[in-house]
PDB file with one MODEL, atoms N, CA, C and O in Angstrom:
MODEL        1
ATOM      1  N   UNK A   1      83.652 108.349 140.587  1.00  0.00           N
ATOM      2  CA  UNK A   1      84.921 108.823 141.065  1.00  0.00           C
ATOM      3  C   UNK A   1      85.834 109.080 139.879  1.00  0.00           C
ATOM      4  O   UNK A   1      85.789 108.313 138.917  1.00  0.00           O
ATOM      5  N   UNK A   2      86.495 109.910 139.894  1.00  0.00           N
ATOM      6  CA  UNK A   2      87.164 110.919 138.995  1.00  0.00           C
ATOM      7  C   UNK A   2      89.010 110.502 139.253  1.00  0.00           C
ATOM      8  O   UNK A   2      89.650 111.151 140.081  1.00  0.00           O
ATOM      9  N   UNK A   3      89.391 109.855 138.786  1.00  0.00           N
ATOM     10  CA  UNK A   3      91.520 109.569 139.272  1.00  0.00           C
ATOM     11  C   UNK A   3      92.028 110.063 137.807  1.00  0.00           C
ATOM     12  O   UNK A   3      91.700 109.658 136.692  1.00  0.00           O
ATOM     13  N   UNK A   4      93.168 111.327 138.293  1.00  0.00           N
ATOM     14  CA  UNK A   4      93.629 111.717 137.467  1.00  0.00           C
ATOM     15  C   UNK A   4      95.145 111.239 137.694  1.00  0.00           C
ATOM     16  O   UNK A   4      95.589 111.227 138.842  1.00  0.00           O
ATOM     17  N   UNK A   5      95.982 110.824 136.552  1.00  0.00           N
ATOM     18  CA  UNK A   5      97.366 110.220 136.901  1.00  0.00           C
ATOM     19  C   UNK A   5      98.195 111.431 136.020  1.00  0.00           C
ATOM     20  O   UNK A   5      97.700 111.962 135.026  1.00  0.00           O
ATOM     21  N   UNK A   6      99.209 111.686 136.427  1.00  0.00           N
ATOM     22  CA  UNK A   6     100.165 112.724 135.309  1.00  0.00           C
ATOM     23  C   UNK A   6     101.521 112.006 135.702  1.00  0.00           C
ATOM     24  O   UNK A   6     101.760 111.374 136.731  1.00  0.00           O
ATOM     25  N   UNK A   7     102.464 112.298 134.468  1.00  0.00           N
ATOM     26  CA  UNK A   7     103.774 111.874 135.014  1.00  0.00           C
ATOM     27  C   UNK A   7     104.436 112.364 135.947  1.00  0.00           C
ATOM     28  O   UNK A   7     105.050 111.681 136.766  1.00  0.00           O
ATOM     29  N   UNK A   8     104.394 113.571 135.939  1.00  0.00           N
ATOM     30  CA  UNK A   8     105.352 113.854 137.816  1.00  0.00           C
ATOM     31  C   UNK A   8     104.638 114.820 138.348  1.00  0.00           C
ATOM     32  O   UNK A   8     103.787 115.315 137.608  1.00  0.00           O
ATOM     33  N   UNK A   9     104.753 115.311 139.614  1.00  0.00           N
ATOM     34  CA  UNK A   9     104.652 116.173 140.669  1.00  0.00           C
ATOM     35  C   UNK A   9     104.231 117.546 139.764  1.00  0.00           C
ATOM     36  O   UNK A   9     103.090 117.981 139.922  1.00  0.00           O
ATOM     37  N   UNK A  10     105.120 118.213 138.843  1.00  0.00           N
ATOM     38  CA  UNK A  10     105.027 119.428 138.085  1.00  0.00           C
ATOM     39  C   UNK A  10     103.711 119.175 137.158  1.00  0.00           C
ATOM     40  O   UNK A  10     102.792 119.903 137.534  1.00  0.00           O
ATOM     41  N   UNK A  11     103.423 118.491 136.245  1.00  0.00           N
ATOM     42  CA  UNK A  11     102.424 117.958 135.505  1.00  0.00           C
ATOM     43  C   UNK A  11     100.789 118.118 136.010  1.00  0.00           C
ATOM     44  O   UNK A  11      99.763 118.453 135.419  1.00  0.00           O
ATOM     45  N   UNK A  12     101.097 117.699 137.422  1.00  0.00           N
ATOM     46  CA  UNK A  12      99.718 117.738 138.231  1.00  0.00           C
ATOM     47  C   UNK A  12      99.730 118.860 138.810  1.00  0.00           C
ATOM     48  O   UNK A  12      98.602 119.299 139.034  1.00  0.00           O
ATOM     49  N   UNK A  13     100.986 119.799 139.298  1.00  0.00           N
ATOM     50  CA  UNK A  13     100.415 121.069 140.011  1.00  0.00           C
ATOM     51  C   UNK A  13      99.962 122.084 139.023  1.00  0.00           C
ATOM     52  O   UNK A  13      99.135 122.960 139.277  1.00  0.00           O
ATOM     53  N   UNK A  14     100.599 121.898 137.796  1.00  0.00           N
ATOM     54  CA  UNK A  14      99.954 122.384 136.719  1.00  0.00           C
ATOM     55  C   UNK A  14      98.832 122.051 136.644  1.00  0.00           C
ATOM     56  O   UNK A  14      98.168 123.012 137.035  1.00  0.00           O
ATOM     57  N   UNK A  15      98.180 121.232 136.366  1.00  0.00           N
ATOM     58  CA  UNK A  15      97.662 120.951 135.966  1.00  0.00           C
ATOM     59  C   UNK A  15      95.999 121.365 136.971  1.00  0.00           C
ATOM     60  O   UNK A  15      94.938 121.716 136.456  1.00  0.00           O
ATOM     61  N   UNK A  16      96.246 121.192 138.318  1.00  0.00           N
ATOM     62  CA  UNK A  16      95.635 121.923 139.166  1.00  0.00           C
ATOM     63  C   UNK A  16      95.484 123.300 139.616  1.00  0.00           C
ATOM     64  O   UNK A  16      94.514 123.935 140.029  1.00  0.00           O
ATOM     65  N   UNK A  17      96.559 123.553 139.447  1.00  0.00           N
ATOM     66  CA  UNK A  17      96.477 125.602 139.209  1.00  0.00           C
ATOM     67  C   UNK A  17      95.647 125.820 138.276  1.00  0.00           C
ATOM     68  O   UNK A  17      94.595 126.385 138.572  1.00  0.00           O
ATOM     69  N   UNK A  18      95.990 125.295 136.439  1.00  0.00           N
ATOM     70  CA  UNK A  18      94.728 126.055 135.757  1.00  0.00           C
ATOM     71  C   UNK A  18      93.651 125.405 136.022  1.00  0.00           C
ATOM     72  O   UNK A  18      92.665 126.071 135.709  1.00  0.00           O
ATOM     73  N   UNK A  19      93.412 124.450 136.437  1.00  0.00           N
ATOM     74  CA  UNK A  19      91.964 124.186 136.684  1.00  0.00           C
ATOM     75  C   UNK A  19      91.131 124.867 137.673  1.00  0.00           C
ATOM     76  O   UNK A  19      89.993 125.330 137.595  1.00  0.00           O
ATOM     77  N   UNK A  20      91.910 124.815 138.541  1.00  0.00           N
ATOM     78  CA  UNK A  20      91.146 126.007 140.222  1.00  0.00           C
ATOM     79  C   UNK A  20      91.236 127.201 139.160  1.00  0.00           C
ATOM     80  O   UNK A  20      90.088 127.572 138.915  1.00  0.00           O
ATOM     81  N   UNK A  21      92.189 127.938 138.438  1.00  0.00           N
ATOM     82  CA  UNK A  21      92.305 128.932 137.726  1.00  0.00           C
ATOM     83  C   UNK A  21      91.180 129.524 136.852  1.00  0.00           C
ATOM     84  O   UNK A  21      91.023 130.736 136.707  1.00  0.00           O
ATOM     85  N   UNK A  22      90.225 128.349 136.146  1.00  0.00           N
ATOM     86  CA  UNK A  22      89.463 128.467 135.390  1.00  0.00           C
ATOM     87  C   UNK A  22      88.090 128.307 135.761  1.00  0.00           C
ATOM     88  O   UNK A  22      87.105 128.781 135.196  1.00  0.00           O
ATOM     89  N   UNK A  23      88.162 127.315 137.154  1.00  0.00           N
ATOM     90  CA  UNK A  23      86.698 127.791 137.825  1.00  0.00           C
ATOM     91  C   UNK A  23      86.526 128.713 138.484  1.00  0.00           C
ATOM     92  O   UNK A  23      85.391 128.839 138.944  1.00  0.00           O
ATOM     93  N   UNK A  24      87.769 129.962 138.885  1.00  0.00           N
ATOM     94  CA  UNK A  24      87.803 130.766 139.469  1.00  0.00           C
ATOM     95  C   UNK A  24      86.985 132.100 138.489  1.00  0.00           C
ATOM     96  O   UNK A  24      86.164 132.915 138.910  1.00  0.00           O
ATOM     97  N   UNK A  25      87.420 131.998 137.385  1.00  0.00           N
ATOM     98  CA  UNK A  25      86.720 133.237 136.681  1.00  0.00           C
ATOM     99  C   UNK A  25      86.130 132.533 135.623  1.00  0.00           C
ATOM    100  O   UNK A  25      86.496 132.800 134.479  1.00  0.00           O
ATOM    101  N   UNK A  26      85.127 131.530 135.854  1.00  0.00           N
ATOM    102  CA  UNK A  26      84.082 130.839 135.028  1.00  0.00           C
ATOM    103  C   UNK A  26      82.604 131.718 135.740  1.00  0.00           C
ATOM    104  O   UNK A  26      82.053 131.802 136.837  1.00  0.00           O
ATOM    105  N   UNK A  27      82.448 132.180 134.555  1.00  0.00           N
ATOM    106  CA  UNK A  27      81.217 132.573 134.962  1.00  0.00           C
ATOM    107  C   UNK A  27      79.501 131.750 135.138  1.00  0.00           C
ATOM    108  O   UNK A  27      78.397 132.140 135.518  1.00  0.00           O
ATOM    109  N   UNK A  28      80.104 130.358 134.587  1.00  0.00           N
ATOM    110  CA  UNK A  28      78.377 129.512 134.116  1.00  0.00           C
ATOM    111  C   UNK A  28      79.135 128.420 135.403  1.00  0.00           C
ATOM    112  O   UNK A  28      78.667 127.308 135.163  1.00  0.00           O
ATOM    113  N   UNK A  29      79.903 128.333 136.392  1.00  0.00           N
ATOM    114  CA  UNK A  29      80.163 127.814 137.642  1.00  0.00           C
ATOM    115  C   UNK A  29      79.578 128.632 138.769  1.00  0.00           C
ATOM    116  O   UNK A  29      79.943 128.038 139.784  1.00  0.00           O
ATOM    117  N   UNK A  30      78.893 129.636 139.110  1.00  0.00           N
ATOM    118  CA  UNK A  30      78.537 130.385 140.081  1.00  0.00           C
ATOM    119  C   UNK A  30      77.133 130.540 139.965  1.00  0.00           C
ATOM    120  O   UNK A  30      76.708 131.080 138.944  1.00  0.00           O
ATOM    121  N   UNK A  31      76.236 130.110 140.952  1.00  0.00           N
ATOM    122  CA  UNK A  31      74.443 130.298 141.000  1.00  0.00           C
ATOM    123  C   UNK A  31      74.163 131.605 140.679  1.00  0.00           C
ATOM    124  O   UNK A  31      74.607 132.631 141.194  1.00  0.00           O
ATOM    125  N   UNK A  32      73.436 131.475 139.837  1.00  0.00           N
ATOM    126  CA  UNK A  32      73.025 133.203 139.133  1.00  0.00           C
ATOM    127  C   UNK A  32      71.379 133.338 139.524  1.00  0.00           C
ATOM    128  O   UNK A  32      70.824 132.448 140.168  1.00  0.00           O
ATOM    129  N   UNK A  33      70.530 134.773 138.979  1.00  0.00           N
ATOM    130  CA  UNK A  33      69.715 134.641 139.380  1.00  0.00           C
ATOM    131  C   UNK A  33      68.872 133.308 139.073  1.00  0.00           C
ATOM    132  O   UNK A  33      69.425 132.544 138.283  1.00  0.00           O
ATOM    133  N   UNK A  34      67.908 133.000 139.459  1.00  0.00           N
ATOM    134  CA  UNK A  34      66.263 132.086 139.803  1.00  0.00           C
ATOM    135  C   UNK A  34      67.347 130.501 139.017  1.00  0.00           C
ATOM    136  O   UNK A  34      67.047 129.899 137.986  1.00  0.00           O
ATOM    137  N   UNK A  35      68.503 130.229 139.880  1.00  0.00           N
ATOM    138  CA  UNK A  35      69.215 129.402 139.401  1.00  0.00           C
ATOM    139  C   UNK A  35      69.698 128.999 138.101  1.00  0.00           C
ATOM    140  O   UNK A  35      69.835 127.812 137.803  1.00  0.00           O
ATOM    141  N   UNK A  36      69.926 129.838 137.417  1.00  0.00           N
ATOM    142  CA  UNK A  36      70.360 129.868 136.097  1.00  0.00           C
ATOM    143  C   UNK A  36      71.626 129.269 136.545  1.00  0.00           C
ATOM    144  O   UNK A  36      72.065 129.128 137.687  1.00  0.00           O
ATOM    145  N   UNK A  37      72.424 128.751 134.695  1.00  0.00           N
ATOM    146  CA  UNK A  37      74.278 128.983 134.585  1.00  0.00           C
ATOM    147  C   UNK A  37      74.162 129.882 134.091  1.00  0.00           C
ATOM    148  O   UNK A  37      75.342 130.232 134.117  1.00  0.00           O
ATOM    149  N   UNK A  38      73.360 131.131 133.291  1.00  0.00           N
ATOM    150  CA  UNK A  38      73.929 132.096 132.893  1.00  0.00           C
ATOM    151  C   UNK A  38      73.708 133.080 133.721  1.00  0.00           C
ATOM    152  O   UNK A  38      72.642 133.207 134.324  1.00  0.00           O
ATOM    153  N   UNK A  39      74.496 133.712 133.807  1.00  0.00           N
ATOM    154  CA  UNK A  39      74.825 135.515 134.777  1.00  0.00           C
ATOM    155  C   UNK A  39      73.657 136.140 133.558  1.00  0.00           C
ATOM    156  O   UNK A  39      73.311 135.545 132.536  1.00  0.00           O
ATOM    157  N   UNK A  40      73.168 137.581 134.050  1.00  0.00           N
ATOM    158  CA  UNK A  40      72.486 138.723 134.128  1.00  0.00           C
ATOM    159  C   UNK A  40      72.881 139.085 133.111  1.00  0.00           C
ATOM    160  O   UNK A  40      74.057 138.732 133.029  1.00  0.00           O
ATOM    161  N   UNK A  41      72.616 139.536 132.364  1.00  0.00           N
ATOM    162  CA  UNK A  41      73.084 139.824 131.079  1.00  0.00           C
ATOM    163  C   UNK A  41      73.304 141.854 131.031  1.00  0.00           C
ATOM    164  O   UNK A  41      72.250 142.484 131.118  1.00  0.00           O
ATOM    165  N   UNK A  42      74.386 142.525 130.924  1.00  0.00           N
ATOM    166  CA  UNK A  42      74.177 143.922 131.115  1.00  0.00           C
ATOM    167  C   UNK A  42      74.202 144.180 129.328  1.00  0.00           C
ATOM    168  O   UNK A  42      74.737 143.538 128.424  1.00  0.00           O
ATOM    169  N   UNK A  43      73.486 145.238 129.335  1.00  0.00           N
ATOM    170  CA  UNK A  43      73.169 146.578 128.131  1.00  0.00           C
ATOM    171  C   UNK A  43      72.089 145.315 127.020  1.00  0.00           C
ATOM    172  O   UNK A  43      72.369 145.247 125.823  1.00  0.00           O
ATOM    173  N   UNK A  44      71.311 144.723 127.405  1.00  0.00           N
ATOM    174  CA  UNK A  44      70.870 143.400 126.273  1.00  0.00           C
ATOM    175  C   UNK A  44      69.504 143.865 126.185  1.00  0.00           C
ATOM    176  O   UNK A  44      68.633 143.703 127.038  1.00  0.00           O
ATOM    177  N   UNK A  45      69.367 144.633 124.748  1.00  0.00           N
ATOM    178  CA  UNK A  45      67.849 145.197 124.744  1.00  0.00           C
ATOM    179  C   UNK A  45      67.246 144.069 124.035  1.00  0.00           C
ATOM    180  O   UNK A  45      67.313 143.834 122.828  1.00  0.00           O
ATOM    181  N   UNK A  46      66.588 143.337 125.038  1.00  0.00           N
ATOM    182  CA  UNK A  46      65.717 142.353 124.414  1.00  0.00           C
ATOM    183  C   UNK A  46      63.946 142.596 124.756  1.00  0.00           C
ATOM    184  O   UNK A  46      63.409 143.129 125.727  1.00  0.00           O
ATOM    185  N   UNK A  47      63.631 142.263 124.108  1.00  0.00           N
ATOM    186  CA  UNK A  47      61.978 142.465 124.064  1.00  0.00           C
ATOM    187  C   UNK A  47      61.178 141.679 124.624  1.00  0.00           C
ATOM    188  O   UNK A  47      60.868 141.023 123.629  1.00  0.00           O
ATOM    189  N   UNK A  48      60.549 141.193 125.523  1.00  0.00           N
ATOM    190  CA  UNK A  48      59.474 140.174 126.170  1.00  0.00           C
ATOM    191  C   UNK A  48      58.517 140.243 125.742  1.00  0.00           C
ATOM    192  O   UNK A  48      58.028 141.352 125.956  1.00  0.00           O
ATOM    193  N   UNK A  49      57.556 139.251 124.883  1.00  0.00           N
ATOM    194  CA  UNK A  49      56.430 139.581 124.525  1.00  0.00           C
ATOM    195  C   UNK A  49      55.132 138.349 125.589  1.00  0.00           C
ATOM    196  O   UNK A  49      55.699 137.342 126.013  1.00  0.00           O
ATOM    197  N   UNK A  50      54.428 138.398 125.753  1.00  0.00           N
ATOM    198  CA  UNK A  50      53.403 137.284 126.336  1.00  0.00           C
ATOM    199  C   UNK A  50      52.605 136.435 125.208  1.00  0.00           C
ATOM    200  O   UNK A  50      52.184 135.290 125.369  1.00  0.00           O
ATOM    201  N   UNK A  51      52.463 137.330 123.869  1.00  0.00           N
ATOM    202  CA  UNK A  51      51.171 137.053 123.025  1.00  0.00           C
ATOM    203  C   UNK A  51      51.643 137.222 121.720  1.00  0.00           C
ATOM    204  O   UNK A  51      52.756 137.728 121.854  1.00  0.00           O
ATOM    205  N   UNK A  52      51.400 137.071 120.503  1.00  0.00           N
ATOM    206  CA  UNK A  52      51.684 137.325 119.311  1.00  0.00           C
ATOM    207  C   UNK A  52      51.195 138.752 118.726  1.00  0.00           C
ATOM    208  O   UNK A  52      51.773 139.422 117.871  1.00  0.00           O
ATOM    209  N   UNK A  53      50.300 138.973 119.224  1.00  0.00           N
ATOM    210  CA  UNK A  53      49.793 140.712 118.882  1.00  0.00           C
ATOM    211  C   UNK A  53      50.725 141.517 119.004  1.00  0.00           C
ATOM    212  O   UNK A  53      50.688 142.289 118.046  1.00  0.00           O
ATOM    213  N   UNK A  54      51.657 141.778 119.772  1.00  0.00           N
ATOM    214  CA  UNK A  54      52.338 143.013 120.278  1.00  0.00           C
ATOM    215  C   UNK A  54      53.714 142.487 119.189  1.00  0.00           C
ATOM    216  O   UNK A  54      54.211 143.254 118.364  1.00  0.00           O
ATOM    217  N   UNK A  55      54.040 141.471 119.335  1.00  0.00           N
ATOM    218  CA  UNK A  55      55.108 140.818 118.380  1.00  0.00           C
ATOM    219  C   UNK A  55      55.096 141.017 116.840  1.00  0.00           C
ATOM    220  O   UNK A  55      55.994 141.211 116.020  1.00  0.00           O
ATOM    221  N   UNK A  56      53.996 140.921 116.767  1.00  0.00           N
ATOM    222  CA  UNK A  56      53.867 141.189 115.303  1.00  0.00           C
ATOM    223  C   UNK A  56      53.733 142.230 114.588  1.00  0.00           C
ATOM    224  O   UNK A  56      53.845 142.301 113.364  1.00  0.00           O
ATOM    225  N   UNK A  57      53.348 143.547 115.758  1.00  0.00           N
ATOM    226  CA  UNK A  57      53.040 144.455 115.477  1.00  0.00           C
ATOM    227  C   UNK A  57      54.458 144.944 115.572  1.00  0.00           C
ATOM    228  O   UNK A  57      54.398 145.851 114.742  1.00  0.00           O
ATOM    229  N   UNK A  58      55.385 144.955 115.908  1.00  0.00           N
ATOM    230  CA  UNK A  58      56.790 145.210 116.781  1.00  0.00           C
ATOM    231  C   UNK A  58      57.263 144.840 115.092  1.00  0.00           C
ATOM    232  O   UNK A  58      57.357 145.760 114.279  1.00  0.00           O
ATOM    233  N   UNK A  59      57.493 143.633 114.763  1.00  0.00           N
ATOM    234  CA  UNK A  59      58.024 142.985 113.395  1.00  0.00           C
ATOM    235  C   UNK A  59      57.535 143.840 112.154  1.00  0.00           C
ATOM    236  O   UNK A  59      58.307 144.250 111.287  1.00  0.00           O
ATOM    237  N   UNK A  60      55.909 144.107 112.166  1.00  0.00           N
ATOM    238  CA  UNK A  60      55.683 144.930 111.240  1.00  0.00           C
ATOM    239  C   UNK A  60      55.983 146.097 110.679  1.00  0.00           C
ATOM    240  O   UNK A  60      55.894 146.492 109.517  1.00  0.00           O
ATOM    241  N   UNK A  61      56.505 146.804 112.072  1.00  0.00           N
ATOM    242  CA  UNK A  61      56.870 148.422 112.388  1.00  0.00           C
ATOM    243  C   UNK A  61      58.643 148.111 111.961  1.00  0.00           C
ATOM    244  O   UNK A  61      59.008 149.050 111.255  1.00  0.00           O
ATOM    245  N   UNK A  62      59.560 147.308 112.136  1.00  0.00           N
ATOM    246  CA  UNK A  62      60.923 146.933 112.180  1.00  0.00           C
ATOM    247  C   UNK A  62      60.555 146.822 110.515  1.00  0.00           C
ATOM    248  O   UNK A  62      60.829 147.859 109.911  1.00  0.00           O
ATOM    249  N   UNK A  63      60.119 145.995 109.883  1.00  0.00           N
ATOM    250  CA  UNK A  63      59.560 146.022 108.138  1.00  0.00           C
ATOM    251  C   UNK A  63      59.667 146.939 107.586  1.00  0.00           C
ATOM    252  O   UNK A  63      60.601 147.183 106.822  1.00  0.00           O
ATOM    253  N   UNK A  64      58.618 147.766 107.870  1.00  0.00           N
ATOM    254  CA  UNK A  64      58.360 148.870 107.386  1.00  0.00           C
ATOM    255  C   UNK A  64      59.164 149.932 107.376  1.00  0.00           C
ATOM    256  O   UNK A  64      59.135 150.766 106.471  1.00  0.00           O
ATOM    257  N   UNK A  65      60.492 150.031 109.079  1.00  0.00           N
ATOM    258  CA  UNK A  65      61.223 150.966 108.638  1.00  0.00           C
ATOM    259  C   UNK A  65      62.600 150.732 108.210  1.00  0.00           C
ATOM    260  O   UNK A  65      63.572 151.354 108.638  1.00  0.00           O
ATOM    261  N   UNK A  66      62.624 149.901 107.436  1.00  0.00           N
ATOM    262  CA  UNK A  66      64.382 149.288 106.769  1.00  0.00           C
ATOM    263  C   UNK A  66      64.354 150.167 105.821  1.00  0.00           C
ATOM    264  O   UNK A  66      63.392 150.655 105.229  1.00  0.00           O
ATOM    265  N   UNK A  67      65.886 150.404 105.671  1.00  0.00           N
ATOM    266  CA  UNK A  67      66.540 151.586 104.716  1.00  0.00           C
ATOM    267  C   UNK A  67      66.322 150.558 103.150  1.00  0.00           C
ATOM    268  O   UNK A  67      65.634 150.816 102.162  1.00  0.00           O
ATOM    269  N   UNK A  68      66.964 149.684 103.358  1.00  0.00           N
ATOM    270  CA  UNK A  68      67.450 149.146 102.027  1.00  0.00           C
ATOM    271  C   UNK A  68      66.474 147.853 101.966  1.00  0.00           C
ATOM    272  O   UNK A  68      65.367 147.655 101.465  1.00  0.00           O
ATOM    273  N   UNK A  69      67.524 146.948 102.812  1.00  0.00           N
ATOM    274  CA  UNK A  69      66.670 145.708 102.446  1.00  0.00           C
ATOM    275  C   UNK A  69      66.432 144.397 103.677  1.00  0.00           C
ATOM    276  O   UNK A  69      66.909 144.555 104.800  1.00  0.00           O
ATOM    277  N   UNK A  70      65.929 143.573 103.448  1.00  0.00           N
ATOM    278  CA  UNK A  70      65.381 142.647 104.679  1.00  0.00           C
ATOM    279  C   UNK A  70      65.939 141.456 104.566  1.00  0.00           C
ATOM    280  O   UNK A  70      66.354 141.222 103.431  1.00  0.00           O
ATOM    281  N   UNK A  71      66.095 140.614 105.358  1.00  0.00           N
ATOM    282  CA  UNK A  71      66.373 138.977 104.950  1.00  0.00           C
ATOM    283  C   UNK A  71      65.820 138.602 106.115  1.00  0.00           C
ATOM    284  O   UNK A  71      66.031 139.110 107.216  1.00  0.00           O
ATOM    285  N   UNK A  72      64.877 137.413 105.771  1.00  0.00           N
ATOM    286  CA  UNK A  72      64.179 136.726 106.325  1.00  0.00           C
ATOM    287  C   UNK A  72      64.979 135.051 106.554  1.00  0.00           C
ATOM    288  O   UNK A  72      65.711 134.469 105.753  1.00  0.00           O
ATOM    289  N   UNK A  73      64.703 134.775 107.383  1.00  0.00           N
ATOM    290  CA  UNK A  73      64.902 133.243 107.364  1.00  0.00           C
ATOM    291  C   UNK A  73      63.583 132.469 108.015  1.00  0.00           C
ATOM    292  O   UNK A  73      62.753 132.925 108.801  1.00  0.00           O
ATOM    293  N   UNK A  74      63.660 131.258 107.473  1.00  0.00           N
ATOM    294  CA  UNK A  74      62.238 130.534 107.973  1.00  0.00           C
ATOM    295  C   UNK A  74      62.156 129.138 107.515  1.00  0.00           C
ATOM    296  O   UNK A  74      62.898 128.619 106.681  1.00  0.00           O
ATOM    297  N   UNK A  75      61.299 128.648 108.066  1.00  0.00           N
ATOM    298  CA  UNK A  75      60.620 127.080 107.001  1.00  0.00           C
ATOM    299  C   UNK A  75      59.503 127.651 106.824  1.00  0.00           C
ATOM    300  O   UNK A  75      59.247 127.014 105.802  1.00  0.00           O
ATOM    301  N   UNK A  76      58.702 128.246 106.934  1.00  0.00           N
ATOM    302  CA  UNK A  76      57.770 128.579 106.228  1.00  0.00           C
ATOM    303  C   UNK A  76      57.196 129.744 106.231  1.00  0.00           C
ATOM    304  O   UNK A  76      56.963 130.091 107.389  1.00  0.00           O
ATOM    305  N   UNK A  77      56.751 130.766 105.189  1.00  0.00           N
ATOM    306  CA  UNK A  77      57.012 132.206 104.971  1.00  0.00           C
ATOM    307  C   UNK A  77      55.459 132.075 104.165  1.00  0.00           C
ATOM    308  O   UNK A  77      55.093 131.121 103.479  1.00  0.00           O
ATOM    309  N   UNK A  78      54.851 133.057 104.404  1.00  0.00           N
ATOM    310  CA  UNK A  78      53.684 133.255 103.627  1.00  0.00           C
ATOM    311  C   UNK A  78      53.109 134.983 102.962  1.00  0.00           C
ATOM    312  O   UNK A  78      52.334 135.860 103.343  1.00  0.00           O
ATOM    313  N   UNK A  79      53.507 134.885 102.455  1.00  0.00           N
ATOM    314  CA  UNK A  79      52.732 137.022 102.019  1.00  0.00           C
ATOM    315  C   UNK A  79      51.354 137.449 102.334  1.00  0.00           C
ATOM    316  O   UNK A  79      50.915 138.581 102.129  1.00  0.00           O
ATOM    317  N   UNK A  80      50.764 136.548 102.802  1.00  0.00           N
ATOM    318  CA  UNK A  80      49.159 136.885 103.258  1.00  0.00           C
ATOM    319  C   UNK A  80      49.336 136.753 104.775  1.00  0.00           C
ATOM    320  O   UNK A  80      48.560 137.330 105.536  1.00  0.00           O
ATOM    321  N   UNK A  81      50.244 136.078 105.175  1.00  0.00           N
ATOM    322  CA  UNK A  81      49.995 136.774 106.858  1.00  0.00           C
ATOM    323  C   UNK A  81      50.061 137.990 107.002  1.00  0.00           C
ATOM    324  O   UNK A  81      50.865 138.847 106.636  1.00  0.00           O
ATOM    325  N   UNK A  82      48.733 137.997 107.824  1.00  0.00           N
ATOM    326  CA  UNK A  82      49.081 139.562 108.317  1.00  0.00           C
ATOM    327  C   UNK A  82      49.681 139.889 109.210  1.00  0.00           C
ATOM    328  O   UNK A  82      49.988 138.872 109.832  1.00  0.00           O
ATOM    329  N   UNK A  83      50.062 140.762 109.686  1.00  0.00           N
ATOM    330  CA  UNK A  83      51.417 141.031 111.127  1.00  0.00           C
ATOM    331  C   UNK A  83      50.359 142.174 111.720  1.00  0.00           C
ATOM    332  O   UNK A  83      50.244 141.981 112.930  1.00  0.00           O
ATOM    333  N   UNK A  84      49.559 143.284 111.283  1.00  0.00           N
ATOM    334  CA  UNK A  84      48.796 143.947 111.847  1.00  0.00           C
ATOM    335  C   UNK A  84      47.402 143.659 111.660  1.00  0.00           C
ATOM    336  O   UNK A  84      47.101 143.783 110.472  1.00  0.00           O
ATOM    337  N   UNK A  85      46.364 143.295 112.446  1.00  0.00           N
ATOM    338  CA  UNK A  85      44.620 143.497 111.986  1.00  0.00           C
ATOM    339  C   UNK A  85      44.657 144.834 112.145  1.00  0.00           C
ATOM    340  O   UNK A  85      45.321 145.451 112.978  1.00  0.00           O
ATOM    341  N   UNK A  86      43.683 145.414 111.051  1.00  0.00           N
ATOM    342  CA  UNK A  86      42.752 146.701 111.316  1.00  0.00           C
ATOM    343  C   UNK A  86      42.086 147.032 112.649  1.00  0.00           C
ATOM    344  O   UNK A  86      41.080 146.588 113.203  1.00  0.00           O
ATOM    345  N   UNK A  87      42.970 147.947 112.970  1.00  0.00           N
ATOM    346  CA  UNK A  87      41.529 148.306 114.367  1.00  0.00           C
ATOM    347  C   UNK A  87      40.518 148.162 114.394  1.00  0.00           C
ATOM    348  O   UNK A  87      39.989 148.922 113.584  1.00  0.00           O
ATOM    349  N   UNK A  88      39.446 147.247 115.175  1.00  0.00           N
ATOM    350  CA  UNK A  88      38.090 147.235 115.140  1.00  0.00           C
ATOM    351  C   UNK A  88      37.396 148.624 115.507  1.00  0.00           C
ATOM    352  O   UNK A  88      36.262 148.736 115.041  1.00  0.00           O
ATOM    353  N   UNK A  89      37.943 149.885 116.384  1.00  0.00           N
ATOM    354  CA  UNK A  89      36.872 150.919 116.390  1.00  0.00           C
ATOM    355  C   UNK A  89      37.281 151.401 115.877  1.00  0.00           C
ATOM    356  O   UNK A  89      36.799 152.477 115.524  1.00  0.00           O
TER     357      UNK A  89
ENDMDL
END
């Protein structure tokens, strides 16, 4: 149980307006899809991958076409991974 005390009458209706106020246009207070708190996300080009093949190949192709330059972040970085195998046929 939750008791909130304020010094007078004004204090608490304040204090209850912005609160109804702020769950009113809270967006992570309202059931979103497959029960999320976050809402649907509009214009968000994000990529789904299932497997590391298509990912890497995706990363390799993003590599390869930078103007200038790259920055990587990581704990661990290696120059012999490969990101593409050779086609087998």
């Amino acid at each position: 149980m939750l008791n909130i005390e304020a010094e007078d009458i004004f204090n608490m209706t304040y204090f209850v307006y912005w609160t109804r106020k702020a769950m009113k246009e809270n967006n992570y207070l309202t059931i979103n899809r497959y029960h999320s708190f976050a809402a649907v996300r509009n214009k968000c080009y994000a990529n789904y991958y299932i497997d590391g093949k298509d990912y890497f190949s995706d990363v390799c192709d993003a590599l390869l076409s930078a103007k200038t330059e790259v920055f990587i972040t990581g704990w661990m970085l290696s120059p012999y991974f490969c990101l593409k195998r050779p086609d087998p046929l």
